[in-house]
DRENBAVEX-683440 format. One record per residue (C-alpha): residue number from 1; residue in one letter; x, y, z. Coordinates in nm, 4 decimals. Each point is the difference from the previous one (the first is absolute). Layout:
N
+-----+------+----------+----------+----------+
: pos : code :       px :       py :       pz :
+-----+------+----------+----------+----------+
: NUM :    A :        X :        Y :        Z :
...
+-----+------+----------+----------+----------+
% end
This chain:
202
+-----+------+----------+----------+----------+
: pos : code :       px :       py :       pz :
+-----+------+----------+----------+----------+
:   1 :    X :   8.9510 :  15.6629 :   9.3686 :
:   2 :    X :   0.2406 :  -0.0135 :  -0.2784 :
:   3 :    X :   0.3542 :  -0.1729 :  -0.0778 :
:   4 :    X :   0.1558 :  -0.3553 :  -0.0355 :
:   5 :    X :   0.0314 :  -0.2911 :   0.2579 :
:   6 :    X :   0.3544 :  -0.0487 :   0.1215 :
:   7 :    X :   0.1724 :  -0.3192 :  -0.0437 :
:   8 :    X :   0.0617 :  -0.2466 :   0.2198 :
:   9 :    X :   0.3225 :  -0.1214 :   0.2047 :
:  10 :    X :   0.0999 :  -0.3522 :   0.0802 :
:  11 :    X :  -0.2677 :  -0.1860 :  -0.0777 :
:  12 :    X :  -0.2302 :   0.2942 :   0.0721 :
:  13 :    X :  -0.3253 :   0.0662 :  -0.1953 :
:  14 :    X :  -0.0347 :   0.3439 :  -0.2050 :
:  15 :    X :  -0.1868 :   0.2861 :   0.1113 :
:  16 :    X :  -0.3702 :   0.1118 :  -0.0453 :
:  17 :    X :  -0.0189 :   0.2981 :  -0.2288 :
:  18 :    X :  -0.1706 :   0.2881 :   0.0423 :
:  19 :    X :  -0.3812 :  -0.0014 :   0.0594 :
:  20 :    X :  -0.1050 :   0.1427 :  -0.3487 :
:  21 :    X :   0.3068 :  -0.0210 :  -0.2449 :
:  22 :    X :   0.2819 :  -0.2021 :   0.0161 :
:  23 :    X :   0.1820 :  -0.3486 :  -0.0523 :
:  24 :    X :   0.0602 :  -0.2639 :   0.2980 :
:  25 :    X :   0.3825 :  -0.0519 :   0.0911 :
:  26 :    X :   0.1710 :  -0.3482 :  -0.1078 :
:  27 :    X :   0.0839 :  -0.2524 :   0.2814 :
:  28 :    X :   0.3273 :  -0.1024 :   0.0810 :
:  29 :    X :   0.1450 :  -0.3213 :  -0.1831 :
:  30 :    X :   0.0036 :  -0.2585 :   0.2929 :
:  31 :    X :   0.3184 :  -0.0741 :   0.2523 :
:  32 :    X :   0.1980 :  -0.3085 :  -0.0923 :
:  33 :    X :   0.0654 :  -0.3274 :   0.1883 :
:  34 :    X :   0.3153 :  -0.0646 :   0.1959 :
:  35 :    X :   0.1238 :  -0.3528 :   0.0403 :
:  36 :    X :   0.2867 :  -0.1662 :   0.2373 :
:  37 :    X :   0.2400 :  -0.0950 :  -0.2263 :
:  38 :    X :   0.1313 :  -0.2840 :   0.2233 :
:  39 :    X :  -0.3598 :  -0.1449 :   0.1048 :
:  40 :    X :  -0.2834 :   0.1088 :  -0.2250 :
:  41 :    X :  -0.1723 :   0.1434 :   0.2118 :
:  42 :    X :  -0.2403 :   0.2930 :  -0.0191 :
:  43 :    X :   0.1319 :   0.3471 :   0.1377 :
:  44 :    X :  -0.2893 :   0.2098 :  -0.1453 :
:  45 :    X :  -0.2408 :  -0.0770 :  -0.2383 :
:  46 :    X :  -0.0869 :   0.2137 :  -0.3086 :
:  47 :    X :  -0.2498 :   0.2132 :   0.0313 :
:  48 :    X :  -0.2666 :   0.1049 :  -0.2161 :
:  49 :    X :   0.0089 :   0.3246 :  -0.2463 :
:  50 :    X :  -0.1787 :   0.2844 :   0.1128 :
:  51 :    X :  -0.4068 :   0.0653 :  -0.1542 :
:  52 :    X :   0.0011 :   0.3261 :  -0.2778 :
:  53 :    X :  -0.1755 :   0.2843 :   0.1854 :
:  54 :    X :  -0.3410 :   0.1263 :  -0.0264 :
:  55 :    X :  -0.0817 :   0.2243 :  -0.2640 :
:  56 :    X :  -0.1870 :   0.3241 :   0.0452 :
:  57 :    X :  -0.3740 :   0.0565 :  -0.1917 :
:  58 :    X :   0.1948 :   0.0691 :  -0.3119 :
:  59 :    X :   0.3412 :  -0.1981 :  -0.0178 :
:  60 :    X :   0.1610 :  -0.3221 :  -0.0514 :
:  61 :    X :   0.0440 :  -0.2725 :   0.2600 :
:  62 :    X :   0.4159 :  -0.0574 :   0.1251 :
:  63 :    X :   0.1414 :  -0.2768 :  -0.1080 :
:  64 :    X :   0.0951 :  -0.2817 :   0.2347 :
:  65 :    X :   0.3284 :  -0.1291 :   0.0704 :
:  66 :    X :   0.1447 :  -0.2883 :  -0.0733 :
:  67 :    X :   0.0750 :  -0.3136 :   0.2707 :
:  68 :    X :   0.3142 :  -0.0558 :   0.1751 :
:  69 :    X :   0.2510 :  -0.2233 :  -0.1549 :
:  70 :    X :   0.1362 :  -0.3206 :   0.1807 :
:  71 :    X :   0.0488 :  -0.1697 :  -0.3181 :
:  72 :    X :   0.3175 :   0.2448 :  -0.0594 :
:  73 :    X :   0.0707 :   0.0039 :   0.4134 :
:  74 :    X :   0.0904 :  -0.3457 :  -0.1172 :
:  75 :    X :  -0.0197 :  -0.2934 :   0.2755 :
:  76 :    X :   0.1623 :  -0.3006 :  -0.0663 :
:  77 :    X :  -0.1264 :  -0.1769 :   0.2579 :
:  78 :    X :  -0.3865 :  -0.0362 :   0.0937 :
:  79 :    X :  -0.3195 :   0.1359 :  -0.1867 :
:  80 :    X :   0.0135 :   0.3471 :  -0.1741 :
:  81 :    X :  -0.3203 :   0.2261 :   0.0078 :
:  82 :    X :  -0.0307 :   0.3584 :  -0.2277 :
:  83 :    X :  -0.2019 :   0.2460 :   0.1407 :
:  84 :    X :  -0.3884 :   0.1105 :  -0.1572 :
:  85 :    X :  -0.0174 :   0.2853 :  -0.2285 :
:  86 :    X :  -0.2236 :   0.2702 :   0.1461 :
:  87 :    X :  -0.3261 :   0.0958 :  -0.1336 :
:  88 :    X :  -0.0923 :   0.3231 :  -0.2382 :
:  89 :    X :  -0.1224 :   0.3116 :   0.1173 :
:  90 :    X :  -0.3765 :   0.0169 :  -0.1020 :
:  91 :    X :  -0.1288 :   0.3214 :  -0.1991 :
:  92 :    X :  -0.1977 :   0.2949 :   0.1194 :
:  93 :    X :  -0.3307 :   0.0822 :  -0.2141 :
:  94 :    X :   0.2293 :   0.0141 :  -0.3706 :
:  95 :    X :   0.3230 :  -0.1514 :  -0.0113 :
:  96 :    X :   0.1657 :  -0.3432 :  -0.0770 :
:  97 :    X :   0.0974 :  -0.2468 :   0.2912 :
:  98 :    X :   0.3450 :  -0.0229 :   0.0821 :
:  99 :    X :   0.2126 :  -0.3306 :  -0.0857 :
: 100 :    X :   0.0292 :  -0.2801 :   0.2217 :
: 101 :    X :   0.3400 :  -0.0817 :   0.1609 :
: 102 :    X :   0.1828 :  -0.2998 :  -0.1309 :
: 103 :    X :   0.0777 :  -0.2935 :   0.2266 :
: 104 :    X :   0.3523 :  -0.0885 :   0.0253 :
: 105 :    X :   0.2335 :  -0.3099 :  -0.0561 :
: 106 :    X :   0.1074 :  -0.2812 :   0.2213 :
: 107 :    X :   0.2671 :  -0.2380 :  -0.0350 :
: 108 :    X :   0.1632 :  -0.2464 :   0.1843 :
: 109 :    X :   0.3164 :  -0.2105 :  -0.0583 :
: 110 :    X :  -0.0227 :  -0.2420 :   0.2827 :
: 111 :    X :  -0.0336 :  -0.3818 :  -0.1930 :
: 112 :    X :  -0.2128 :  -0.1404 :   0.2797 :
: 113 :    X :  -0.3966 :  -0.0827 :  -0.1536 :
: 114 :    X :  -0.0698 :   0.2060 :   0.3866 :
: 115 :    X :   0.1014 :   0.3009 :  -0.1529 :
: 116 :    X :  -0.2889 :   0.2276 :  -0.1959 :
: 117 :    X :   0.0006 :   0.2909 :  -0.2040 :
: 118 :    X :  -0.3014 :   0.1990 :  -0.0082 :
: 119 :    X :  -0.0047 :   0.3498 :  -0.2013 :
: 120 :    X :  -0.2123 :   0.2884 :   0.1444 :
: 121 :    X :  -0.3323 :   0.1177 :  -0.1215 :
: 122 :    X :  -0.0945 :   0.2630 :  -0.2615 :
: 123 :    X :  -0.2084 :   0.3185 :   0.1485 :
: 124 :    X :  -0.3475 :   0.0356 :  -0.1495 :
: 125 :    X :  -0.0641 :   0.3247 :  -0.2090 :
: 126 :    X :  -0.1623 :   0.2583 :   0.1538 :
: 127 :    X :  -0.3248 :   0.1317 :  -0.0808 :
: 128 :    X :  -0.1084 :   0.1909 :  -0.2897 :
: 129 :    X :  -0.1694 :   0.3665 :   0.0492 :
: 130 :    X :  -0.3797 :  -0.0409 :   0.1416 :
: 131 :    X :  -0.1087 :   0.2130 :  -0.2930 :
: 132 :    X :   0.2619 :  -0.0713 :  -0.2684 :
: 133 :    X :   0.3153 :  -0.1808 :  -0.0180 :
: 134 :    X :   0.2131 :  -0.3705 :  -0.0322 :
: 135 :    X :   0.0746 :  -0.1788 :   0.2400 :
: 136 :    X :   0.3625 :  -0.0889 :   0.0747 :
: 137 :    X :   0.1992 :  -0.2401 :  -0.1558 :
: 138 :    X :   0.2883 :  -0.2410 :   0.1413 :
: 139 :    X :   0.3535 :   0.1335 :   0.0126 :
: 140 :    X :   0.1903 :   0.1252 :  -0.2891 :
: 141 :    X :   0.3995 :  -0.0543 :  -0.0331 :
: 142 :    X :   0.1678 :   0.2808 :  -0.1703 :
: 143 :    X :   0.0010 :  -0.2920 :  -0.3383 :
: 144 :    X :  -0.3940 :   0.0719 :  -0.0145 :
: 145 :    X :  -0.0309 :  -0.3751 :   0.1322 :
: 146 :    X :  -0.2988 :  -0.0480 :   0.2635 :
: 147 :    X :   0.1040 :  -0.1933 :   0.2816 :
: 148 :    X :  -0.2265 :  -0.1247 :   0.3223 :
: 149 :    X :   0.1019 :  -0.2911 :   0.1974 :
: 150 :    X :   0.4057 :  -0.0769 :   0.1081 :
: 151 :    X :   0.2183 :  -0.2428 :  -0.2091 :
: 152 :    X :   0.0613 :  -0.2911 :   0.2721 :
: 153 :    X :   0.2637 :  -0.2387 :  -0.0414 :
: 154 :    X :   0.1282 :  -0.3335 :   0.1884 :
: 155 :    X :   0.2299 :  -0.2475 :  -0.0409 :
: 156 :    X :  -0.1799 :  -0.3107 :   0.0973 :
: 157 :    X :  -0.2810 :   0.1240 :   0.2348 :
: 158 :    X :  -0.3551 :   0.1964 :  -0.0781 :
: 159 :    X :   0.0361 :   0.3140 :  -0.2439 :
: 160 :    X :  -0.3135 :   0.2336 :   0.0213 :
: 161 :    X :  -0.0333 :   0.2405 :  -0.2193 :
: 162 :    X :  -0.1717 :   0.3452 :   0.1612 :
: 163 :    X :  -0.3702 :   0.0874 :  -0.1039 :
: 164 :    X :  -0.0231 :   0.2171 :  -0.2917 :
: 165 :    X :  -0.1369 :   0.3723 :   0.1312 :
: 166 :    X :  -0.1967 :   0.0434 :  -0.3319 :
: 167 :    X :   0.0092 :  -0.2289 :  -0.3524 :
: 168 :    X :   0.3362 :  -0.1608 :   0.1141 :
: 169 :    X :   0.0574 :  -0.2991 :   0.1418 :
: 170 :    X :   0.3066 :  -0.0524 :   0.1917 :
: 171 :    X :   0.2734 :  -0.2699 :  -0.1508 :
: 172 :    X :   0.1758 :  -0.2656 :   0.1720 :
: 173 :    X :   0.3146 :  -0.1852 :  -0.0737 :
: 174 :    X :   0.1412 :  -0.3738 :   0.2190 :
: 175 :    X :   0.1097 :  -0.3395 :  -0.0666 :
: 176 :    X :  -0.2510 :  -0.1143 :   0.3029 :
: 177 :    X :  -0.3438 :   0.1482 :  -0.0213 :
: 178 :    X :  -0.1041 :   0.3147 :  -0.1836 :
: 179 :    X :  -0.2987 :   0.1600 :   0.0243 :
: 180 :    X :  -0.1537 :   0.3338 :  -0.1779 :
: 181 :    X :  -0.1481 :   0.2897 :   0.1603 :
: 182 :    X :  -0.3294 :   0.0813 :  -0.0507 :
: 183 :    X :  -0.0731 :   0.3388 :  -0.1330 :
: 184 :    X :  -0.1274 :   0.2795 :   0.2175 :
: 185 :    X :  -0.3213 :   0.2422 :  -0.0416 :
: 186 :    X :   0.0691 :   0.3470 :  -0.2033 :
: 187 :    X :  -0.1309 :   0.2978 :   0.0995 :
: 188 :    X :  -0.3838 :   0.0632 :  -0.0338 :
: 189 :    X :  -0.1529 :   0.3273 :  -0.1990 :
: 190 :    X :  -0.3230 :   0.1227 :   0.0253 :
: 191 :    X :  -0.2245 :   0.1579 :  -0.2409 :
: 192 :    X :   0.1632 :   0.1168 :  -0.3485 :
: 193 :    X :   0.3492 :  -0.1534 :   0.1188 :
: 194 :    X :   0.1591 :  -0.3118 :  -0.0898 :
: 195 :    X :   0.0674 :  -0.3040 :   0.2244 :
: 196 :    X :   0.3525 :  -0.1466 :   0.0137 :
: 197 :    X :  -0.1018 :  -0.4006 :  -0.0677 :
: 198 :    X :   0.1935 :  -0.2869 :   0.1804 :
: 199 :    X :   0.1168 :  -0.3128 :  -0.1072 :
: 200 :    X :   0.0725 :  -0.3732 :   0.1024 :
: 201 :    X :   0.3324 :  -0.1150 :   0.0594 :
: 202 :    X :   0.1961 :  -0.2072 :  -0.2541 :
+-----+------+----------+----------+----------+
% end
């Protein structure tokens, strides 16, 4: 009836909290890509960050984890793909929607215009409190910064930037073809709460 959501585990989404009070548990940041060094090729992919948990009536929705990094698992052979941030817990009846996960980075060094880079996707905020309450907003860095979509970059190939999880667009860098992430929905409020707006990408 009462108490606090657990948090997730490898990729794991947080916990429901209790029925009447309580805060949903945060999800699990995403498990990174593993690359052959000598071929390129995929081992395992990343895999997305866990959703924030489920609030109770009264309580605050988990926040989400973010996406798995195979920008960092650097390949430098073949296309590199980050994992998708998770999405917010929503709110019970009061309470503010938990933040959306960010999606991570993906970078390749192979020279070949074969070879993409696409960065994962930001989570969407979760839901504000039916009664009262904002909705979620992208993920926060420990800096304050907001950040949505993965950073992708490639050397001569495609870089995608991820889609932005609230009002931020994912970023893209190449010397062959860059393109911007579009930016993802926020979280939704109802009644006397506030909406989290999104944005186009840049």
């Amino acid at each position: 009836m009462i108490g606090d959501g657990g948090s997730g585990a490898l990729g794991g989404s947080g916990g429901r909290a209790g029925f009447l009070l309580g805060n949903g548990g945060a999800g699990a940041r995403g498990l990174d890509a593993a690359y052959d060094l000598a071929t390129g090729a995929l081992i395992s992919a990343a895999t997305s960050g866990g959703n924030g948990g489920n609030a109770g009536l009264f309580g605050r929705g988990g926040n989400a984890g973010r996406g798995g990094n195979s920008g960092w698992a650097f390949t430098e052979l073949g296309d590199a793909i980050g994992g998708h941030g998770g999405d917010g817990g929503p709110a019970g009846l009061f309470g503010k929607g938990g933040m959306g996960g960010w999606g991570n980075d993906a970078t390749t060094a192979d020279p070949s215009i074969t070879a993409n880079a696409t960065g994962g996707a930001g989570g969407n905020g979760g839901r504000g409190g039916i009664l009262w309450g904002s909705g979620g907003s992208a993920y926060m860095d420990p800096a304050g910064v907001y950040v949505g979509g993965g950073f992708a970059y490639s050397v001569n190939g495609i870089a995608t930037g991820g889609y932005g999880g609230d009002a931020t667009a994912g970023t893209a860098s190449t010397s062959g073809t860059a393109k911007s992430g579009k930016a993802g929905t926020g979280g939704s409020s109802r009644t006397t709460g506030r909406t989290k707006r999104s944005a186009n990408g840049a």
